[in-house]
C-alpha positions as CSV (number, residue, x, y, z in Angstrom):
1,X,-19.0,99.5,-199.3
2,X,-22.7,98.5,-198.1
3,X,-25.5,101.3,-198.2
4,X,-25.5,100.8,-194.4
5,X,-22.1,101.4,-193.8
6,X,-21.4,104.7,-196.2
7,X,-25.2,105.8,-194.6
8,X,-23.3,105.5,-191.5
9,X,-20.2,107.1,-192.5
10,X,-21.8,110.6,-194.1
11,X,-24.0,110.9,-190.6
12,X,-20.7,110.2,-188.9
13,X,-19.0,113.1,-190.9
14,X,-21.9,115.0,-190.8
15,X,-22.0,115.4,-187.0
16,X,-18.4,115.7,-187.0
17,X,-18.7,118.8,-189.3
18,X,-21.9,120.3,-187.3
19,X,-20.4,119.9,-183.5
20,X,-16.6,121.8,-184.6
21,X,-17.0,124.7,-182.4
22,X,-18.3,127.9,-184.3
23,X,-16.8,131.3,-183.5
24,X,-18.3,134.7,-182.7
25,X,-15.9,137.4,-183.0
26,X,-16.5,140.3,-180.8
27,X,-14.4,143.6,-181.2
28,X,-14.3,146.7,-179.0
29,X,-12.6,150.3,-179.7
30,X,-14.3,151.8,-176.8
31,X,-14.7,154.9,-179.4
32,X,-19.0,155.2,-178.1
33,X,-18.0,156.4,-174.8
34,X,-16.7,159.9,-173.9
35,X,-14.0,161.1,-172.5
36,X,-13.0,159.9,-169.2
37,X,-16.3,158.1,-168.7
38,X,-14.6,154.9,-166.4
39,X,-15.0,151.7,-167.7
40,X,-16.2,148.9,-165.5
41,X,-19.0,147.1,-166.9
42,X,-20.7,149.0,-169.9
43,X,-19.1,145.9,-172.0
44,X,-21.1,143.7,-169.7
45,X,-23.4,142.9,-172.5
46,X,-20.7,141.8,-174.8
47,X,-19.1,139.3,-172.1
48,X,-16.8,141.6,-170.5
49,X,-16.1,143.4,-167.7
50,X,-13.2,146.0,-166.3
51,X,-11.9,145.6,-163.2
52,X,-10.4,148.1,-160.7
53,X,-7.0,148.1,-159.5
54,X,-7.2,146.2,-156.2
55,X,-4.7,148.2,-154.6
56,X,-6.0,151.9,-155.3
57,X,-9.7,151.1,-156.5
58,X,-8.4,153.6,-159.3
59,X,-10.6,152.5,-162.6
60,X,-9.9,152.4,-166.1
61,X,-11.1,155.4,-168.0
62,X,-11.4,156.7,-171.7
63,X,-9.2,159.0,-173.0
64,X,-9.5,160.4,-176.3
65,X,-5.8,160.9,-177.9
66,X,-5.4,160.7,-181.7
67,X,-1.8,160.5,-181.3
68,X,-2.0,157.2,-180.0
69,X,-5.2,155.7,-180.4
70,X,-5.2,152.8,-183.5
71,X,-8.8,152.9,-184.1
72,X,-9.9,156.8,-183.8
73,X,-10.4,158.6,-181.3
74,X,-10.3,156.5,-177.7
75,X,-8.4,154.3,-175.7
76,X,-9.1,152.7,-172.8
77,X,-6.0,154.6,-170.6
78,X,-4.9,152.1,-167.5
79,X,-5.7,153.1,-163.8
80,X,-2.2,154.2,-162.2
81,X,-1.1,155.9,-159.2
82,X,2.1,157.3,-160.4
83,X,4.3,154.1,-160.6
84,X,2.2,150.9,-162.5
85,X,-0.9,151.3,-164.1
86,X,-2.9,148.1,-164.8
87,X,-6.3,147.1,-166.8
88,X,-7.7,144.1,-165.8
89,X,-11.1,142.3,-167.6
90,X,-12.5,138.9,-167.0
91,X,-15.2,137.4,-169.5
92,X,-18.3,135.8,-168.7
93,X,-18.3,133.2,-170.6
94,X,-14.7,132.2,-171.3
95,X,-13.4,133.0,-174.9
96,X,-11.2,131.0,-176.8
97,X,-8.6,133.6,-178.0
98,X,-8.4,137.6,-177.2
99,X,-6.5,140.1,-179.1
100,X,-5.7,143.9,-178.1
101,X,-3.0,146.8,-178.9
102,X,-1.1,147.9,-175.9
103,X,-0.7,151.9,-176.8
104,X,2.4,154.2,-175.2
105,X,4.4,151.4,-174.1
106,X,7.6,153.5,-173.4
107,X,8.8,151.5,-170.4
108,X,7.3,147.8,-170.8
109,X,4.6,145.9,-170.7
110,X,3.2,142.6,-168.9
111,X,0.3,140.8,-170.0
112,X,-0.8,137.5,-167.5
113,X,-4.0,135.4,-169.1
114,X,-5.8,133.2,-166.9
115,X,-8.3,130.5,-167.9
116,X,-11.7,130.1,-166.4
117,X,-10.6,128.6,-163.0
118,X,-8.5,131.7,-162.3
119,X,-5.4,129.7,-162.6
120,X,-2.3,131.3,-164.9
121,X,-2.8,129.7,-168.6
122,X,0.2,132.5,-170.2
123,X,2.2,135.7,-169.8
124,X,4.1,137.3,-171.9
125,X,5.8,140.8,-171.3
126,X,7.7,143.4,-173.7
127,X,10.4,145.5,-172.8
128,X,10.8,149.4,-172.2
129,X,10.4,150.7,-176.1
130,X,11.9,154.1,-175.1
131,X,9.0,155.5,-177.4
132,X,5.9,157.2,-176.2
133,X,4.0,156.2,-179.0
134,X,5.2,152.6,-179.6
135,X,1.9,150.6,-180.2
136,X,2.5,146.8,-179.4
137,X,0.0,144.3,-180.4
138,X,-0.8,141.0,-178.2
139,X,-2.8,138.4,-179.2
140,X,-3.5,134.3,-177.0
141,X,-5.0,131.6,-177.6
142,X,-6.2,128.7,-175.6
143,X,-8.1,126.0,-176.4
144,X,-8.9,125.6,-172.1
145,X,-10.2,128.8,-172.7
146,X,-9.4,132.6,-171.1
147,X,-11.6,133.8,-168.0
148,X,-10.0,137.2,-167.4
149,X,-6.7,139.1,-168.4
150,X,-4.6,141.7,-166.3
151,X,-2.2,143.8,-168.1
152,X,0.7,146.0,-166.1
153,X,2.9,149.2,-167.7
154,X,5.9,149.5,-165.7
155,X,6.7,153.2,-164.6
156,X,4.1,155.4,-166.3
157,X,5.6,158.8,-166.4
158,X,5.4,159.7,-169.8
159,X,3.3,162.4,-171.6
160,X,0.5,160.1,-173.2
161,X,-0.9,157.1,-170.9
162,X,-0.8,153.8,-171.4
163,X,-4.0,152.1,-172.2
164,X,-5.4,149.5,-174.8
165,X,-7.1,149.6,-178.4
166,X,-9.2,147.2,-180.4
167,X,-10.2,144.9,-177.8
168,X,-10.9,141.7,-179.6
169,X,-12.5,138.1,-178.5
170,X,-13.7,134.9,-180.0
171,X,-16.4,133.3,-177.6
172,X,-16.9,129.4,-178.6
173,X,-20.7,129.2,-179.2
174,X,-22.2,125.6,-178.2
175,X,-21.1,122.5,-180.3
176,X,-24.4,120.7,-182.1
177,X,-23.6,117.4,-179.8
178,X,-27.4,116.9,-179.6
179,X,-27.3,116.0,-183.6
180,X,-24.6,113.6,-182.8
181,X,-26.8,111.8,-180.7
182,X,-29.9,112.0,-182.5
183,X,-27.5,110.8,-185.8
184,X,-26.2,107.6,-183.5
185,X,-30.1,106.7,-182.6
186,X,-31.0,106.8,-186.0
187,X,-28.2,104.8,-187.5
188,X,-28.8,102.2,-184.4
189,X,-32.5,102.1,-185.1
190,X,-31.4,101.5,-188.9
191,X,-29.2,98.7,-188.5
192,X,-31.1,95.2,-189.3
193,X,-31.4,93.1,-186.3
194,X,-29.8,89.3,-186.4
């Protein structure tokens, strides 16, 4: 193999190493907020944000329960009005994959993901449990990447609410493509004219 062509393999590899997309994992137990503070944007900072439910404006709110809570002491409790309750969070930017435990699912559970258009990229749904304190854990992945997730608990009469734990999120963080590039114009500047 001629030194210019392994010189231009290993920049080749190089760049393909440096531009793979790294990951920054960000995780939220909403354990730093009191007691039914509502939750709308006080993530802001970490790329996310709570909605309301669009029907009722009711927001989400914290609620401390050590009965149900998988990381100690809160939960993020859903906004209902005595039949569904429903969280909903969009991220700003788009994440790659999200993770979360769904907490008192007794009677079922839907979760729709959308990607960054607002168009549906998944859903997936559990059925009634028949336990207050069943703990169900969801996790997607896309690589078209998720703008915002809305989660529904059908009927939510028992004694502990619904709500989520351990929010978690991998934001893709911006590929090195400008090393590919500056790799390329080197190599071409390299290469002996004929």
């Amino acid at each position: 193999m001629k030194s210019g062509m392994r010189n231009c393999l290993l920049v080749v590899l190089l760049a393909m190493a440096l531009c793979a997309p790294a990951r920054a994992d960000t995780i939220i137990n909403f354990d730093e907020l009191p007691q039914y503070a509502p939750v709308t944007d006080q993530y802001q900072d970490l790329g996310v944000t709570f909605g309301t439910d669009a029907v009722d404006a009711l927001v989400n709110i914290i609620v401390t329960n050590g009965s149900i809570a998988v990381s100690q002491p809160n939960i993020l409790a859903a906004a209902f009005d005595m039949s569904d309750g429903v969280i909903s969070f969009s991220f700003a930017p788009a994440v790659l994959s999200v993770s979360f435990t769904a907490v008192s699912v007794e009677n079922g559970v839907t979760v729709e993901y959308f990607d960054d258009q607002g168009a549906t990229s998944g859903t997936v749904g559990v059925g009634p449990t028949g336990d207050y304190f069943a703990q169900v854990e969801f996790s997607y992945t896309n690589p078209q990447l998720i703008g915002s997730v809305l989660i529904t608990a059908e009927e939510m009469l028992g004694p502990d609410p619904f709500g989520i734990d351990d929010l978690s999120f991998v934001v893709p963080e911006p590929a090195t493509l400008g090393l590919l590039v500056i790799g390329a114009i080197v190599i071409r500047r390299r290469r002996p004219r004929r």
